[in-house]
C-alpha positions in Angstrom: 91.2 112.1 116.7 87.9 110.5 118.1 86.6 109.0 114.7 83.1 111.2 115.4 84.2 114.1 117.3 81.5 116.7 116.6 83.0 119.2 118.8 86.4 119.8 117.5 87.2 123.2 116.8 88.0 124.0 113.1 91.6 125.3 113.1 92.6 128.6 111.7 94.5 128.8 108.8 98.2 130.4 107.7 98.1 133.2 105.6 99.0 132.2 102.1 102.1 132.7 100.8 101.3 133.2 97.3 99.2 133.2 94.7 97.5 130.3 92.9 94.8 130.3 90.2 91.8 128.3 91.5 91.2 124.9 90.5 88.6 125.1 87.3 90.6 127.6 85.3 92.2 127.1 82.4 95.2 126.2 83.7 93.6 123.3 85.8 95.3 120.2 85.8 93.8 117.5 83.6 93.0 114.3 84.2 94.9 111.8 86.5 96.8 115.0 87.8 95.1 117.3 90.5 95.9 120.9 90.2 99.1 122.5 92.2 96.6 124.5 94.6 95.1 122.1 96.1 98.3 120.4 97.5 97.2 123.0 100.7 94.0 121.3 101.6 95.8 118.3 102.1 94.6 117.4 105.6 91.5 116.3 107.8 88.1 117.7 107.4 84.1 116.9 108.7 80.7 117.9 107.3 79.3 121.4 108.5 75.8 120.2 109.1 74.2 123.7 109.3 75.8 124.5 105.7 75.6 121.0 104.3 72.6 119.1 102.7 72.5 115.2 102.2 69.6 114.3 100.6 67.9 111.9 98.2 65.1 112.2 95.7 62.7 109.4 94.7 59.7 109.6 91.7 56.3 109.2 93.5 53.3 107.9 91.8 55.0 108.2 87.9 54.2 111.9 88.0 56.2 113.3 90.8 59.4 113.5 93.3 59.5 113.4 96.7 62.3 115.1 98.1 64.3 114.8 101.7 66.8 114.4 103.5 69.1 113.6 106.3 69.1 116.6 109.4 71.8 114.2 112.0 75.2 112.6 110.4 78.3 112.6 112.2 81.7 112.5 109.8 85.2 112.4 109.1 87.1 113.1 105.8 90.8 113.1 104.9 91.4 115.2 101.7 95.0 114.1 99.7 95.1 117.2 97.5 98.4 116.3 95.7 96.8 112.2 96.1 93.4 111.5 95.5 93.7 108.1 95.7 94.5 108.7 99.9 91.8 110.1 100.1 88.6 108.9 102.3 85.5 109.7 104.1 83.1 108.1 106.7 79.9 109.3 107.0 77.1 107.9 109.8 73.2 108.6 109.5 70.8 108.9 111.8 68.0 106.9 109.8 65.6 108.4 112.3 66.1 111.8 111.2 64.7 112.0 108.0 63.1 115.3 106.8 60.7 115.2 103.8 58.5 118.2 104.7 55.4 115.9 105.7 55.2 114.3 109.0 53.3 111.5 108.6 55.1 110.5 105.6 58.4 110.8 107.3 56.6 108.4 110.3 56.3 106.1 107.2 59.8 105.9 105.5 61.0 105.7 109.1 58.8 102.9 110.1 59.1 99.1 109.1 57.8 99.6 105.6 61.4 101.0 104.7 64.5 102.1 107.1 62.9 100.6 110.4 65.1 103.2 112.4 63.8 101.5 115.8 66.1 98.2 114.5 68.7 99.9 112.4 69.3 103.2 113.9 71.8 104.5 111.5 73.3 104.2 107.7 76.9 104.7 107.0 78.8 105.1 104.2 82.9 104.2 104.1 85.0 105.2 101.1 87.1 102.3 99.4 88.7 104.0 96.7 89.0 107.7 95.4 90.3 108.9 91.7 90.2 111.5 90.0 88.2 111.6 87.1 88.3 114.6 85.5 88.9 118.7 85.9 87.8 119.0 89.3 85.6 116.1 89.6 86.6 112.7 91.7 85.1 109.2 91.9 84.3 107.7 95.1 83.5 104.2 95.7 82.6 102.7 99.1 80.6 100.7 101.1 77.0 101.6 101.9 75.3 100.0 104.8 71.3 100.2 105.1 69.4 97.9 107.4 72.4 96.1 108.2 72.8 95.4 104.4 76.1 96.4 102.5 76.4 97.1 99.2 79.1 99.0 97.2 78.2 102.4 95.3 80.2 104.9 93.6 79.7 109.0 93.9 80.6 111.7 91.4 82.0 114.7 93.7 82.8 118.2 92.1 85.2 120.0 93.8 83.4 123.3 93.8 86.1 125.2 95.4 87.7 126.6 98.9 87.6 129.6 101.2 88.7 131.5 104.7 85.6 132.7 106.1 85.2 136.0 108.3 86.4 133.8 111.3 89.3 132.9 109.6 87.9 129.2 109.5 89.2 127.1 105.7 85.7 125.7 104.4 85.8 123.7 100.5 82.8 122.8 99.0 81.8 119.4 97.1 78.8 118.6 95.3 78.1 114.5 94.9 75.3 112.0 93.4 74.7 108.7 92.9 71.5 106.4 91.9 70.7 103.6 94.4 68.2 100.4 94.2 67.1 100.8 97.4 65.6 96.7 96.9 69.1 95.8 96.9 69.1 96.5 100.4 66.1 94.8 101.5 64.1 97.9 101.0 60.7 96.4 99.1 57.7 97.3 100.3 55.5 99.2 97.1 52.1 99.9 96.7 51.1 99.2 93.1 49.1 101.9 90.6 45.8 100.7 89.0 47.2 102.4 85.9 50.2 99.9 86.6 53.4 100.2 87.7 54.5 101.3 91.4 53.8 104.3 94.2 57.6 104.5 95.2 60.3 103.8 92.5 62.9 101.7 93.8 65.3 104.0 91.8 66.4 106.5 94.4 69.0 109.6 94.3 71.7 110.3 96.9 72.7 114.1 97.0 75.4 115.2 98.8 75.6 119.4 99.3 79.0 119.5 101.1 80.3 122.2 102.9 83.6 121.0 104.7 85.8 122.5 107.5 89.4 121.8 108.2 89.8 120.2 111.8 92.4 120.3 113.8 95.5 117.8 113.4 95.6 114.4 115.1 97.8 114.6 118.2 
């Protein structure tokens, strides 16, 4: 499978053959052993972009947050549901289409100042490692490259849980954060308060709002 094939067709699901209690009951598995049921989404997935947020957060003046996000990414995932720890995603950016609700702001965190999407034209994130860390909830590290600039990071990912929709199409759902310096990748340009202190903290928030499909198998 091309690595960023948008236009793959999900691929309709079997009917199940029994039934399972979902993942997040009581009778989920604990830690360090996922539960039965999601031995069937063992397979390859992408990011539905129109269902699907990745976004970021950052405090603004000391008294406020800017919110905004990412509207063009391009992805591939591999769920292991009976092994986490095969598990793995890829995830590329298009730094130029950032969405924060103002335009001339958005000209700004695109410009030099901060992502210089002219230069670097995308971000990308590649898992290194996947566990699970608790009921329903897995910890991914991997490599996060901004302006050319990799750094490792880790995300929390609840599994929030899995579907057939009307079109018979199997969609799961994960919610994910983590808490970036951005100045450890070469993103430092601040305006300073007269009260003291900066404009932009350097602290910044990565959300991740996923709704998966399943895509068809390689080959």
């Amino acid at each position: 499978m091309n690595l960023f094939t948008r236009g793959a067709s999900p691929r309709r699901p079997a009917p199940p053959t029994a039934q399972q209690p979902p993942a997040g009951s009581p009778t989920a598995a604990s830690v360090g052993r996922p539960h039965p049921s999601l031995a069937a989404l063992t397979g390859d997935w992408m990011i539905d972009p129109a269902h699907s947020r990745i976004g970021f957060s950052v405090r603004h003046a000391l008294v406020t947050t800017v919110r905004g996000a990412f509207t063009e990414y391009r992805s591939r995932l591999y769920f292991d549901g009976r092994d986490p720890a095969r598990s793995r995603a890829e995830i590329l950016l298009s730094t130029a289409s950032i969405d924060t609700g103002v335009e001339q702001r958005d000209a700004h965190v695109t410009g030099r100042d901060f992502l210089d999407a002219a230069t670097y034209p995308h971000m990308r994130f590649i898992s290194t490692a996947v566990q699970l860390a608790g009921p329903d909830v897995y910890r991914m590290t991997g490599d996060l490259t901004i302006r050319d600039i990799t750094r490792p990071v880790a995300l929390e990912l609840t599994y929030i849980g899995h579907v057939t929709d009307p079109f018979g199409y199997e969609r799961a759902g994960f919610d994910g954060t983590t808490t970036i310096d951005r100045s450890a990748w070469g993103l430092t340009y601040n305006a300073r308060l007269a009260e003291g202190g900066a404009m932009v903290s350097e602290k910044v928030r990565l959300q991740f709002d996923i709704a998966a499909i399943r895509t068809p198998a390689a080959g």
